[in-house]
C-alpha angles and dihedrals in degrees: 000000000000122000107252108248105254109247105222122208139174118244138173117246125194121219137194106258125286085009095101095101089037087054095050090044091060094041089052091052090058100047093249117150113244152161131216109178106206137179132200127237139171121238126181118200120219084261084074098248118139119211135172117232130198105218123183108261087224116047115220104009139074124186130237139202112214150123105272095234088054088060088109085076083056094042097057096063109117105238094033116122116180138315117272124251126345140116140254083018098304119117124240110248119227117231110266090224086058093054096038088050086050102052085042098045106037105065082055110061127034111260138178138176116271133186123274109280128197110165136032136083111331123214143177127227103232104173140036116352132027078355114178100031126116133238153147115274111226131161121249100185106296100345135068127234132181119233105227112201122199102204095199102061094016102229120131122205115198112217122197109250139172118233097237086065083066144096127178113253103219105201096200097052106108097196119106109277090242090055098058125110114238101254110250121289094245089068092060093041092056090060091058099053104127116246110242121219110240085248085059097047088051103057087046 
């Protein structure tokens, strides 16, 4: 009889800490799909010496792309821990379009981890990169980012947006997402109003 085609799926897997690129060394070694998000940030050491490092987004996870019954191979990785979510002992699998966006997305706009967020504004992406996801707006000094959270894993990631890329998420509309009208520009515009100092308010 034929082999049954392997149905691949993404899926979340925890690690022990500091063990994300091991893991994906390990996983690379063995031809297993996988996916480390990283970012890239600058250091510099009490010497004085300033370097860039690339640091798993997500602290403590990597994602991987296999058939479910093939998990053990997964499994065997040192550093690896368990899968994420599920239930009866199967793990939940991740939409491929929220992976693929990810792995898209990502290398085009700066991100950073950011703490878990659960209330606040909520906005679309509706152009260029990652467009199409949804997030909370927060400030970051003079720009605007737009906090991502994975529910599986519950990890959130911030990327640095313009205001014109978004469009207000309005909860209590019951209309489908892709029939709903951009909310107006002033909105936006309001958002990107610079934030003056107290000594500049009061000379205005």
């Amino acid at each position: 009889m034929p082999e049954k085609p392997l149905s691949l799926c993404w899926y979340a897997v925890y690690t022990a800490p500091r063990h994300e690129k091991r893991v994906s060394q390990y996983l690379t070694q063995r031809a297993i799909e996988h996916y480390l998000p990283i970012y890239h940030v600058r250091r510099k050491w009490r010497n004085g010496l300033t370097v860039t490092l690339d640091l798993p987004l997500f602290p403590g996870y990597i994602f991987v792309r296999i058939d479910r019954n093939k998990r053990v191979r997964v499994l065997e990785a040192p550093g690896v821990l368990s899968f994420v979510g599920g239930t009866g002992g199967k793990p939940a699998s991740l939409p491929e379009t929220e992976i693929d966006a990810l792995r898209s997305g990502l290398p085009l706009r700066h991100a950073e981890p950011h703490p878990l967020l659960t209330v606040g504004q909520r906005a679309r992406i509706r152009s260029g990169a990652l467009a199409g996801m949804e997030g909370v707006v927060v400030r970051k000094k003079n720009s605007l980012r737009v906090v991502l959270t994975m529910d599986m894993i519950m990890q959130s990631v911030s990327v640095e947006v313009d205001g014109s890329e978004l469009e207000i998420v309005d909860s209590s509309d019951p209309r489908p997402e892709h029939s709903r009208r951009p909310e107006p520009a002033p909105s936006v515009t309001v958002r990107r109003e610079k934030i003056l100092s107290p000594a500049q308010s009061t000379r205005m």
